[in-house]
Structure formats: C-alpha cells, structure tokens
C-alpha positions in Angstrom: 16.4 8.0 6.5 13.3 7.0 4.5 9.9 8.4 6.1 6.7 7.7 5.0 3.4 9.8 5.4 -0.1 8.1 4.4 -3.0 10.4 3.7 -6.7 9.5 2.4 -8.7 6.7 3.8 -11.8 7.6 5.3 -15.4 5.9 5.4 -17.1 4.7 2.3 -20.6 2.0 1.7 -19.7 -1.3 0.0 -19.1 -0.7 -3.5 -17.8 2.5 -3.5 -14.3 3.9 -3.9 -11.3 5.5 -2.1 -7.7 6.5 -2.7 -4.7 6.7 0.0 -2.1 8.1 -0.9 1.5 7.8 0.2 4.8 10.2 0.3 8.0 9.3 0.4 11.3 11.6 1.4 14.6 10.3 2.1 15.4 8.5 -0.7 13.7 8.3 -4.4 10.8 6.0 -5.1 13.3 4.4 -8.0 15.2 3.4 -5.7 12.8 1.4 -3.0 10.9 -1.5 -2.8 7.6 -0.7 -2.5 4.4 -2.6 -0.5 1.1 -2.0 0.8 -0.2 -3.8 3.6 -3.4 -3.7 5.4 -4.0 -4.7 9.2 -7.8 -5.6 9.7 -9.8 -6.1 13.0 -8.7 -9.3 14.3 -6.2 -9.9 11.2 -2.7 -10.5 10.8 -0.9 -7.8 8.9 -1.6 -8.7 5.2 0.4 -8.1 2.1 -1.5 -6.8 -0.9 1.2 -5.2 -3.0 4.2 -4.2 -4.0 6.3 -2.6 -6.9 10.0 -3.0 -7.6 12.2 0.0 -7.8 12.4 0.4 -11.3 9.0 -1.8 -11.7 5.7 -1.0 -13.8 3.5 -3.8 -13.2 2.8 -4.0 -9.3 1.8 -7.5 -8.1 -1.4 -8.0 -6.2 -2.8 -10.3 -3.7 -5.8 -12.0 -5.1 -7.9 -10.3 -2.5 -7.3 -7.1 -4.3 -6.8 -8.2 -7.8 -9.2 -6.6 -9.8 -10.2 -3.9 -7.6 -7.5 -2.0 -6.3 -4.6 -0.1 -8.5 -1.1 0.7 -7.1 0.7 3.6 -8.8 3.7 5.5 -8.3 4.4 9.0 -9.5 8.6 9.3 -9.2 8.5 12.8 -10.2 5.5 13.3 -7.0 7.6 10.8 -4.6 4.0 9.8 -4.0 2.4 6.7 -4.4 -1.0 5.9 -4.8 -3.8 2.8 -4.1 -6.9 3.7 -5.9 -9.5 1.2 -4.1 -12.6 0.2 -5.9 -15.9 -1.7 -5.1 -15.1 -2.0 -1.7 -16.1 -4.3 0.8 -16.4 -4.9 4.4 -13.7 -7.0 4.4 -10.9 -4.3 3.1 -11.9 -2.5 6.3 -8.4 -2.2 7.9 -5.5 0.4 9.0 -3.3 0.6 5.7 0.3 1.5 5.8 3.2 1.8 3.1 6.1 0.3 3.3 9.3 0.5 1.8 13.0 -1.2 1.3 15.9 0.3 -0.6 17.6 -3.0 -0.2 15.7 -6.3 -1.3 17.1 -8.5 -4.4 13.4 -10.0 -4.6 11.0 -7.8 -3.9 7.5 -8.4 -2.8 4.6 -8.3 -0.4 4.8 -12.1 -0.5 8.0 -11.8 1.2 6.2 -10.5 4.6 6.6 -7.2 6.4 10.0 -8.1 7.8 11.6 -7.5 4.1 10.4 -3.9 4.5 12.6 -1.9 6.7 10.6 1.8 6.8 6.7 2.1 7.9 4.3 5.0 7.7 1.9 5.7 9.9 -1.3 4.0 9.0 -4.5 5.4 7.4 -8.2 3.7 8.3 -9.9 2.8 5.8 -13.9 1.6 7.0 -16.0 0.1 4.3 -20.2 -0.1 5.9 -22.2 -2.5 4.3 
C-alpha cells in the first residue's frame, strides 16, 4: 500500500515562492508514476505534472512551465514542487499522486491513471 503525505503550502503575495513537498512509503519513488495536481476554487482537478519511474525530465502543463520545478529525491522518498512567481491563479489544494502501474505515464492522462492520493496541501497566492 502506497501512502502519500504532502507538507508545505502556505500563503504567499504574487510573485513570491513556495515549496510542497511530498513523501512516499509503500513502495520506492523508482518504481511509481508520479503527478501533481492542483484543485482550485471553482476548478476542475488539473494536471500540472508528472515524472516517470525511472524519468529525469518531468513534463509540465504550460500553466506551470517556467515557473514551477518538480523533483524527486529516491534516496529521501520525497518529492518536491518548488513554485516560483506565483499568482492568484495557482491558488488551489495540491495533492501528489502516484501509480506503480501505467505504460504511459502522465498528468495528461487525468487523475484516473493515478491510483494513490495524498492528502492535499493549500497553497493561497494574494495579489
């Protein structure tokens, strides 16, 4: 059983920067599909992105690109989502996600592909 624990988040002024953090036990980060998804006021749960099991290069959606950097320390079972120049917009609940099974893995897939959840972490951006 995979379980997932978010921590970080918090409030921040547009333009400023956060990082949640995410830790994994159950089963090695090497071995999981990755994702990050946000949920904002009003939204639909949206992909940002995601990391392949044995991946480098995350993929990001272009609302992020630029902005936000997903890492993964395997030795940690942590990952990471270092957000920068924030905006109003990215306010949200933010959870990881993750899949030990997917032959394509991505955010672009949708939340169904990912089978394990944490709990959420708010992240509030003020303008």
């Amino acid at each position: 059983q995979v379980q997932l624990v978010e921590s970080g988040g918090g409030s921040v002024q547009a333009g400023g920067s956060l990082r949640i953090s995410c830790a994994i036990s159950g089963n090695p980060l090497s071995r999981n599909c990755m994702g990050w998804f946000r949920l904002g006021p009003g939204k639909e749960r949206e992909g940002i992105a995601s990391i392949s099991p044995r991946g480098i290069r995350p993929i990001y959606a272009d609302s992020v690109k630029g902005r936000f950097t997903f890492s993964k320390d395997n030795a940690a079972f942590t990952l990471h989502l270092q957000m920068n120049n924030l905006k109003p917009e990215d306010t949200a609940v933010y959870y990881c996600a993750a899949d030990p099974g997917p032959v394509q893995c991505s955010y672009k897939k949708g939340p169904g592909l990912f089978a394990y959840w944490g709990q959420g972490t708010q992240v509030t951006v003020s303008s």
